[in-house]
NUTIBA-455693 format. One record per residue (C-alpha): residue number from 0; residue in three letters; x, y, z. Coordinates in pm, 1 decimal. Example, Ala and Ser with C-alpha at 12.3 -4.5 7.8 and 13.67 -1.06 7.14 Angstrom:
# NUTIBA-455693
{0,ala,{1230.0,-450.0,780.0}};
{1,ser,{1367.0,-106.0,714.0}};
This chain:
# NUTIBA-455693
{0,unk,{5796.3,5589.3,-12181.4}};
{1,unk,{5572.0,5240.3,-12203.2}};
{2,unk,{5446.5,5241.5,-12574.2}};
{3,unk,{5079.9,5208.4,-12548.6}};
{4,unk,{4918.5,4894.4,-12699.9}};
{5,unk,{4542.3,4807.7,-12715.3}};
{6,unk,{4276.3,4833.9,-12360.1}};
{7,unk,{4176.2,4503.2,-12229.2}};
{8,unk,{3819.6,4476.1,-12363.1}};
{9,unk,{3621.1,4188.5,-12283.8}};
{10,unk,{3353.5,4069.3,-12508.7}};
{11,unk,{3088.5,4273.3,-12350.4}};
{12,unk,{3293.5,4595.3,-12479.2}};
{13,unk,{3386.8,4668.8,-12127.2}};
{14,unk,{3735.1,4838.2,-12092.5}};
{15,unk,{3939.9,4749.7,-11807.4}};
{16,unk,{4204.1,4997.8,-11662.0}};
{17,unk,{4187.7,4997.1,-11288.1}};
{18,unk,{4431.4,4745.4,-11168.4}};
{19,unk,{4434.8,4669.4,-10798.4}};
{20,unk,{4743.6,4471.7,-10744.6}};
{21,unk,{4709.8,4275.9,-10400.1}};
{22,unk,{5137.3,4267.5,-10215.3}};
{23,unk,{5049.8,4009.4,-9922.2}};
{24,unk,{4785.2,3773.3,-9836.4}};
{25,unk,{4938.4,3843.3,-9469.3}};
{26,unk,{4769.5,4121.9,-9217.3}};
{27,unk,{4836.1,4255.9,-8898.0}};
{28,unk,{4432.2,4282.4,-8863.7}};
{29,unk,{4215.1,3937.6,-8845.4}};
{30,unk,{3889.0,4105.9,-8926.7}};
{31,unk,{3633.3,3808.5,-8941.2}};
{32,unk,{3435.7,3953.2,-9277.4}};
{33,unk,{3825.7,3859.5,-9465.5}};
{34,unk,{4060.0,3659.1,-9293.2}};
{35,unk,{3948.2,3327.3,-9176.4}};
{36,unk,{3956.1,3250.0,-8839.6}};
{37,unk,{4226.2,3014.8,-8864.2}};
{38,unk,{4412.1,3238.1,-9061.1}};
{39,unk,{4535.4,3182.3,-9445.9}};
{40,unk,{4790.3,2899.7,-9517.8}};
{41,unk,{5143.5,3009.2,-9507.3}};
{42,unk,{5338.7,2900.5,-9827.2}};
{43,unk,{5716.8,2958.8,-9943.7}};
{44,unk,{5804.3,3302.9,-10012.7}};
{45,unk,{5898.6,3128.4,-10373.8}};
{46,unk,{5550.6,3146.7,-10444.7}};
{47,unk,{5431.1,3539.7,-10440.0}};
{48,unk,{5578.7,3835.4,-10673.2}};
{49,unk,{5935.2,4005.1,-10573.6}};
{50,unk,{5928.0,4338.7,-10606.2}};
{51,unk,{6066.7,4320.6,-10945.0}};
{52,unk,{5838.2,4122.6,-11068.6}};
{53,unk,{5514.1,4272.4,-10939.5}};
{54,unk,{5692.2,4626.9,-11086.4}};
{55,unk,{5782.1,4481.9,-11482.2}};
{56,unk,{5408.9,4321.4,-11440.7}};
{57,unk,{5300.9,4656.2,-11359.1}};
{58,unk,{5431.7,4764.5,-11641.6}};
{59,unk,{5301.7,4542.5,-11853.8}};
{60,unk,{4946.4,4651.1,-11806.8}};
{61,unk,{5038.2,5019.3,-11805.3}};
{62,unk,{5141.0,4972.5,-12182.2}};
{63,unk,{4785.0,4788.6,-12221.8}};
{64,unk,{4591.3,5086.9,-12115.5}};
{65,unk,{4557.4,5092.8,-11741.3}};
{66,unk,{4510.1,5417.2,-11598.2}};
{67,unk,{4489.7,5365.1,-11251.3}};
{68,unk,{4638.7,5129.8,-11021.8}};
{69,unk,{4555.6,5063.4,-10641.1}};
{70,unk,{4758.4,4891.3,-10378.4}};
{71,unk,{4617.9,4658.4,-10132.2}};
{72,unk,{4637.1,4339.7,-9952.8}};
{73,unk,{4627.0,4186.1,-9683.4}};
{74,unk,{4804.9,4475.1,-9560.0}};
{75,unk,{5022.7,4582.7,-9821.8}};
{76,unk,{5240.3,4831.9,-9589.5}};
{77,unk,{5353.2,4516.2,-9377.5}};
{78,unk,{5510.4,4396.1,-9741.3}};
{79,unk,{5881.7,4377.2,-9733.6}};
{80,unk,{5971.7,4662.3,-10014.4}};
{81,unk,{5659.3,4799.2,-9975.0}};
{82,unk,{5819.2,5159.3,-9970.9}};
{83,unk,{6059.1,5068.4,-10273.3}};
{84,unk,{5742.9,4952.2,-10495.3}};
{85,unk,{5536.8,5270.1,-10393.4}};
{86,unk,{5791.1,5465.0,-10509.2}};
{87,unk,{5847.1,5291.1,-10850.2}};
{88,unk,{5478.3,5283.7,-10927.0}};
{89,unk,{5512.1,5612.0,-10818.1}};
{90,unk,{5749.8,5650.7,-11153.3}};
{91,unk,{5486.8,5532.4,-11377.5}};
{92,unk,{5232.9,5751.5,-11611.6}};
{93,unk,{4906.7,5595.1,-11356.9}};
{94,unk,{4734.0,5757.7,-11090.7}};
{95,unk,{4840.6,5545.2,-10816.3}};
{96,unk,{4609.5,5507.4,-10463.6}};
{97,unk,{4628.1,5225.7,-10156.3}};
{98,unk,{4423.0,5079.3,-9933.7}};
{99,unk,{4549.7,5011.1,-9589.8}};
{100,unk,{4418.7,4938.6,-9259.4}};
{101,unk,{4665.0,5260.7,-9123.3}};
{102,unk,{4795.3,5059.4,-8798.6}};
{103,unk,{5159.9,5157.5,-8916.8}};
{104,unk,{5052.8,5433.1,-9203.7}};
{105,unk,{5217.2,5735.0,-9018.2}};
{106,unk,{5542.4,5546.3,-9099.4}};
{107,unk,{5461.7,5640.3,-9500.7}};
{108,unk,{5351.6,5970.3,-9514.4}};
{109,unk,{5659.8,6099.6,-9701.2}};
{110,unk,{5686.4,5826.5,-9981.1}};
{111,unk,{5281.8,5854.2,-10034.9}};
{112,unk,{5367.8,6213.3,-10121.2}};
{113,unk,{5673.3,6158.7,-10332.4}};
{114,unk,{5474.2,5857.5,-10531.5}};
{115,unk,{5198.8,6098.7,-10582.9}};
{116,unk,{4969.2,5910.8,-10377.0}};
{117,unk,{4675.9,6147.0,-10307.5}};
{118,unk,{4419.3,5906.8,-10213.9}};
{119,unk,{4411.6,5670.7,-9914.3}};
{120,unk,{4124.7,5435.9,-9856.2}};
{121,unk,{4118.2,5321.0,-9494.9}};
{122,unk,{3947.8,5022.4,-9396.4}};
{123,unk,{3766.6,5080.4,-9059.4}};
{124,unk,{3420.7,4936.9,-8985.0}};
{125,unk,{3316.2,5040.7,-8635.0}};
{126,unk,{3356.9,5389.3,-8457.5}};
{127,unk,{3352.4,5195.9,-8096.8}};
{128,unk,{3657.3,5078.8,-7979.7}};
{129,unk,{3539.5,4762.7,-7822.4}};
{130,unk,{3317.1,4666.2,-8226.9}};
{131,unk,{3595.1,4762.8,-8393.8}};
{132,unk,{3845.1,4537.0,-8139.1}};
{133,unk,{3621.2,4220.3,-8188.6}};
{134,unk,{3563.8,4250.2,-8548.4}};
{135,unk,{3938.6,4296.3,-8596.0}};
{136,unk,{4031.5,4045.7,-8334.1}};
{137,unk,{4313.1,4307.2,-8233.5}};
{138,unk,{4331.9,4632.2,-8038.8}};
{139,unk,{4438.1,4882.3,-8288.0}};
{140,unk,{4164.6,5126.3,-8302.5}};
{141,unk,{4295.5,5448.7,-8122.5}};
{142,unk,{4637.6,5387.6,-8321.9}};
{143,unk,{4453.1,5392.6,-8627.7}};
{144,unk,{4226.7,5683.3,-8545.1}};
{145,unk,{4488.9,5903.2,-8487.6}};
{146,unk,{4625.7,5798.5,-8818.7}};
{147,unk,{4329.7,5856.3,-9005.2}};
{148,unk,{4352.4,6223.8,-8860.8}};
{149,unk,{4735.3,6241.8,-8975.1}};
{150,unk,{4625.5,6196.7,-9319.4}};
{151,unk,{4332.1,6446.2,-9295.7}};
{152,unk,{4568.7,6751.2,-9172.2}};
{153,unk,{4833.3,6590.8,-9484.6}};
{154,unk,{4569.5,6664.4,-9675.4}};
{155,unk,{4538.0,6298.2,-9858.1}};
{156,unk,{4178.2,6260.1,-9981.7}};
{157,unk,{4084.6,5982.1,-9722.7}};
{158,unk,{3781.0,5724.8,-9795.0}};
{159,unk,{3647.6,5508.4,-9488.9}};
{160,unk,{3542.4,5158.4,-9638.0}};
{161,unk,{3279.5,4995.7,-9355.6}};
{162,unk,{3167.9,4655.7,-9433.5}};
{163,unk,{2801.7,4678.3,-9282.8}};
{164,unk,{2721.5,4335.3,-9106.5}};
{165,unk,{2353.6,4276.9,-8949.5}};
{166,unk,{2383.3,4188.0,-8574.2}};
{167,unk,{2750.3,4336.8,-8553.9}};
{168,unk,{2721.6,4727.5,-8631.4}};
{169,unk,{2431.9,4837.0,-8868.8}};
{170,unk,{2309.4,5064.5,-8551.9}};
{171,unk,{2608.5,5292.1,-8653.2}};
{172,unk,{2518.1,5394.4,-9037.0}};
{173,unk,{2409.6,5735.5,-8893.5}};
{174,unk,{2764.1,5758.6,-8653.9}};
{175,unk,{2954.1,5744.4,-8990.8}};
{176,unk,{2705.7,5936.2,-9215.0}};
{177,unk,{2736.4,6252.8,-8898.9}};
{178,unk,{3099.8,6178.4,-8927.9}};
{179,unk,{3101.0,6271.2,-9291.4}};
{180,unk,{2924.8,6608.5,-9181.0}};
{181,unk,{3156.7,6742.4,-8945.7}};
{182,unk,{3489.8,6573.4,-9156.3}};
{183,unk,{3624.7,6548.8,-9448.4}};
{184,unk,{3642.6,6224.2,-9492.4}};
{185,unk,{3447.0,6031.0,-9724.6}};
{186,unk,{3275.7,5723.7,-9588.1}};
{187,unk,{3155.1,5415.8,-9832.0}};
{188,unk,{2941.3,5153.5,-9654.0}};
{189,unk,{3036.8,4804.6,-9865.0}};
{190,unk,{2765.8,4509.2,-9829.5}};
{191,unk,{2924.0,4219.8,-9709.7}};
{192,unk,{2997.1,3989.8,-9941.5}};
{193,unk,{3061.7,3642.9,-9960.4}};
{194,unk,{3417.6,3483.8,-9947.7}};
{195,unk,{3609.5,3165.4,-9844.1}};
{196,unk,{3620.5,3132.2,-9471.1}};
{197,unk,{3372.6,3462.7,-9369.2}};
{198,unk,{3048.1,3277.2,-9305.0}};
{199,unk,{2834.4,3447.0,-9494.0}};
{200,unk,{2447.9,3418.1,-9545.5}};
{201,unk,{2161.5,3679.5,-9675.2}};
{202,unk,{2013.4,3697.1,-9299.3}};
{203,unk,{2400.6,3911.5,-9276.5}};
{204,unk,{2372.8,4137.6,-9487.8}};
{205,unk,{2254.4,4508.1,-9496.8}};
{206,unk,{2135.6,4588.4,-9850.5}};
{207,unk,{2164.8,4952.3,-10034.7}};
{208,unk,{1758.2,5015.2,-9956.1}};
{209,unk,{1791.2,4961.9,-9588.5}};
{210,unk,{2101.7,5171.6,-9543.3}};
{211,unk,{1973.0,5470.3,-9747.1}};
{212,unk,{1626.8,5463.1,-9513.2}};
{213,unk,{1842.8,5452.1,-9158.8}};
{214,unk,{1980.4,5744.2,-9310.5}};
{215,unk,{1632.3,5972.8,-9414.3}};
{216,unk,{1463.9,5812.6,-9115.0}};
{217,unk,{1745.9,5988.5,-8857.2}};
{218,unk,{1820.8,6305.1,-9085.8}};
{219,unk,{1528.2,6314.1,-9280.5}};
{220,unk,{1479.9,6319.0,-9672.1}};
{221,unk,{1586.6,6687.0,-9703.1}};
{222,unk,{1870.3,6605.7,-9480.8}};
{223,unk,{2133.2,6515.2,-9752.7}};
{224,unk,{2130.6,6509.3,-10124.5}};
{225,unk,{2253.7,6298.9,-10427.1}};
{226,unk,{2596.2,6404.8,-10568.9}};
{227,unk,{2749.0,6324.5,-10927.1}};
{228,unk,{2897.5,5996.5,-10925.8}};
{229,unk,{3256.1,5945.9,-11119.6}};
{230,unk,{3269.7,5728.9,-11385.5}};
{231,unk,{3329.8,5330.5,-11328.7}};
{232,unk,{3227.7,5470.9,-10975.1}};
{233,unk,{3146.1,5137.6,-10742.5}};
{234,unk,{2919.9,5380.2,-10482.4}};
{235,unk,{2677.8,5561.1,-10510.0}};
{236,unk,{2760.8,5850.7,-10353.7}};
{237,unk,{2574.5,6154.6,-10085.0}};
{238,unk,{2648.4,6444.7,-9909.2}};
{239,unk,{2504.1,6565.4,-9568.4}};
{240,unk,{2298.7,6925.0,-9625.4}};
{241,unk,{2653.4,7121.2,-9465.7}};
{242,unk,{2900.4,6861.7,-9481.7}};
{243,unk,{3282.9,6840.2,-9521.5}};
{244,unk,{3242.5,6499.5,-9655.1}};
{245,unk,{3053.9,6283.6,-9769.7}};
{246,unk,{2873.6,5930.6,-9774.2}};
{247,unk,{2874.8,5664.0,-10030.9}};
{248,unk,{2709.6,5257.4,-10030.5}};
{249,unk,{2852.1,4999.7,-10257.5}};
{250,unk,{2569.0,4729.4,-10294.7}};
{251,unk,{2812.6,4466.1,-10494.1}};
{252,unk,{2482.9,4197.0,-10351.7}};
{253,unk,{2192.7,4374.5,-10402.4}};
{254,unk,{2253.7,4607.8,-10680.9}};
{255,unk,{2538.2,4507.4,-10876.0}};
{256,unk,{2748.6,4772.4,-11141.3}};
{257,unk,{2885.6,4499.0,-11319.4}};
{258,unk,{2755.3,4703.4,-11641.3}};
{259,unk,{3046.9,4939.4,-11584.5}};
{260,unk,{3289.3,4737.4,-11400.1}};
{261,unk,{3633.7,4844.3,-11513.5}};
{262,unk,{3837.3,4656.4,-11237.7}};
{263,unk,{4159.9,4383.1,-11268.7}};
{264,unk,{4294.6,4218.3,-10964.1}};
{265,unk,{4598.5,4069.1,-10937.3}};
{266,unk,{4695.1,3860.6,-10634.9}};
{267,unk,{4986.5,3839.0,-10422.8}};
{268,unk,{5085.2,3501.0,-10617.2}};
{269,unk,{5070.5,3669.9,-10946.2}};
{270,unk,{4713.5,3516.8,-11062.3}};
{271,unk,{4490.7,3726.2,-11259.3}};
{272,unk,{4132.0,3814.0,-11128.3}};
{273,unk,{3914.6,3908.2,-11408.6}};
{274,unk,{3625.7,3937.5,-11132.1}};
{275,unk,{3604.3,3977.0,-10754.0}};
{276,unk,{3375.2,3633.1,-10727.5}};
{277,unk,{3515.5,3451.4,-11016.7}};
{278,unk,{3629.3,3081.9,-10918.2}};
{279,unk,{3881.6,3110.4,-11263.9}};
{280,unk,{4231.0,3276.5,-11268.3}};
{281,unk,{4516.6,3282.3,-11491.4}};
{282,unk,{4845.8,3233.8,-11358.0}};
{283,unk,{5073.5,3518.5,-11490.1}};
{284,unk,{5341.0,3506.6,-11238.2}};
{285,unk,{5436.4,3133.7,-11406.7}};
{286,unk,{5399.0,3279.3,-11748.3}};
{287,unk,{5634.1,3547.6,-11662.6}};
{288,unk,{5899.4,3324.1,-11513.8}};
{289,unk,{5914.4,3125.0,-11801.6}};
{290,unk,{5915.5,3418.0,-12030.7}};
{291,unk,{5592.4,3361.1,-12223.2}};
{292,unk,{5366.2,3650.1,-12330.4}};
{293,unk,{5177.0,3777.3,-12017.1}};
{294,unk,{4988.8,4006.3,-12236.8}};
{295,unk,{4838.1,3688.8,-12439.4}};
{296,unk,{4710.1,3554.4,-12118.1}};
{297,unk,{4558.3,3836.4,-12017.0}};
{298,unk,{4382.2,3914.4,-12266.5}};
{299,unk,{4201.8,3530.3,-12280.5}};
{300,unk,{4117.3,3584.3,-11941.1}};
{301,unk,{3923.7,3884.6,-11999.0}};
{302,unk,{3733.7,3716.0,-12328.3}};
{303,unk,{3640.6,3468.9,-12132.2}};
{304,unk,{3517.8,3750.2,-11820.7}};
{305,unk,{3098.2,3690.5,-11752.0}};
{306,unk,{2895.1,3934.6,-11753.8}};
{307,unk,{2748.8,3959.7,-11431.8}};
{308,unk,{2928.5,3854.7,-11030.7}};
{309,unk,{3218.5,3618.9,-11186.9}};
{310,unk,{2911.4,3376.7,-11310.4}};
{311,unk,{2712.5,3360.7,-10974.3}};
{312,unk,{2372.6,3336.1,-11069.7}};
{313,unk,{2216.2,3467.9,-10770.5}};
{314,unk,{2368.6,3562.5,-10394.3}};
{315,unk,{2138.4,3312.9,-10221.3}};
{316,unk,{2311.3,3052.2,-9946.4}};
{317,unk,{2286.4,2741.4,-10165.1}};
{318,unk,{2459.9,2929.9,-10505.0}};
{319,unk,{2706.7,3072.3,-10249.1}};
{320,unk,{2785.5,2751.9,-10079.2}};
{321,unk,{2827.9,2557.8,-10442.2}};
{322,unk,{3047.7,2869.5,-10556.5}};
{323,unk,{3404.6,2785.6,-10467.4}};
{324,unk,{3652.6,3120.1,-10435.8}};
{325,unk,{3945.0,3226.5,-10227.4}};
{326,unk,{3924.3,3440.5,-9855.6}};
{327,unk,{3923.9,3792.3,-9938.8}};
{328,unk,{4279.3,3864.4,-9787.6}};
{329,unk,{4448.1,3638.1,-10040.4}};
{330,unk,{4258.1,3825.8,-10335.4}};
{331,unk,{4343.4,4170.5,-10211.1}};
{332,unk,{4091.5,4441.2,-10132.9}};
């Protein structure tokens, strides 16, 4: 049993326990929105967590209050050990989800249920074949659809994360939201945001407003309705008038929840995240190898945490070009 010590507060009085602990920079996906076109930089293995490692740092923040703790990468089922560090978070007193892209997910249907895994967020951002092949730049989509349907008849709870891009496939808001209807599957549209490498600008983006009005303008205002959101929930979330599922938009650019962000990344390399845009990290992965006090370290990083988007003043094209932070496959979904 991991003795509990005090939350990680920041000086804003936010409490962070949602850890989201990124296994790989590497992917078997190059969607365009995350992994740069030229790929990420391969570096010596020497570099990234073991398995041990990642698993004691896990533990770590478990004794410091976290509560929940999601996989993701990269693709963190193409991880070497990815099955044995399922199944020893699995061990731990967390609720413990993944995100994947579910190319090779029917291979882990049995440890997800012996971890205790009963959430699955899958990231898939076209329903066409040929939009979901060229924002990919690979040709998994039927593999991955019948996946998604293997985890629907396991009964996983199973949430579709669609980056909406202007120009690339905004025309199918209303595909996923009739999706949601007949399925249970819960769809969250995600603005797209700015990293390293994506070429991002404000013309790109498809903000909370005009996805909400594609949706009353095909279904109509009395069409779906507002449902509770959870607490430290990123979306807000919706359900079709009759559906098995339901729909959900996180608008990280134009309507930040910073106010209740609860979130700690930790990358593949072992550095600490205290926000998804924030140029700073701490390096606990060192600190561990040389047998310091990760806990210290932590703890600075989060007094030190702004209060709003990692200290981006505004997501315009100049403060994002002058705003220096890694691709989003080598911080981890």
């Amino acid at each position: 049993m991991i003795e509990p010590k005090a939350n990680i507060t920041d000086r804003f009085g936010r409490v962070h326990d949602y850890l989201r602990i990124s296994l790989t920079e590497r992917c078997n996906l190059r969607c365009f929105y995350c992994m740069p076109e030229e790929g990420v930089q391969l570096r010596e293995k020497s570099e990234f967590m073991t398995a041990e490692e990642l698993i004691s740092i896990a533990k770590t923040f478990v004794g410091m209050g976290v509560k929940k703790i999601r996989l993701t990468g990269g693709e963190p089922l193409i991880k070497k050990n990815a099955e044995l560090i399922i199944r020893e978070l699995g061990k731990l007193s967390v609720e413990l989800a993944i995100t994947t892209n579910a190319v090779i997910v029917d291979r882990f249907i049995d440890v997800f249920k012996e971890a205790g895994i009963k959430s699955v967020n899958v990231s898939l951002d076209s329903l066409k074949e040929d939009c979901f092949n060229d924002i990919s730049r690979r040709n998994y989509f039927k593999q991955i659809k019948e996946n998604i349907d293997l985890l629907i008849a396991n009964d996983f709870n199973v949430k579709i994360n669609a980056v909406v891009i202007r120009g690339v496939n905004e025309t199918e808001i209303t595909d996923f939201v009739e999706w949601s209807r007949k399925e249970n599957v819960h769809v969250r549209f995600i603005e797209f945001m700015p990293f390293d490498g994506n070429n991002w600008n404000t013309e790109k983006k498809v903000s909370f407003k005009e996805i909400l009005e594609d949706v009353e303008n095909t279904f109509g205002k009395d069409g779906f309705y507002k449902i509770e959101d959870q607490p430290n929930d990123t979306a807000r979330n919706f359900r079709m008038i009759g559906g098995k599922g339901t729909f959900g938009i996180i608008s990280s650019v134009t309507n930040p929840f910073c106010d209740t962000c609860n979130r700690i990344r930790l990358t593949a390399d072992g550095k600490i995240k205290n926000c998804l845009f924030s140029e700073d990290e701490s390096d606990l992965l060192s600190a561990y190898r040389r047998g310091e006090s990760i806990e210290d370290k932590i703890r600075r990083s989060f007094a030190l945490k702004h209060k709003e988007r990692g200290g981006l003043s505004e997501f315009s094209n100049e403060e994002v070009r002058k705003h220096k932070n890694r691709s989003m496959t080598s911080i981890g979904g």
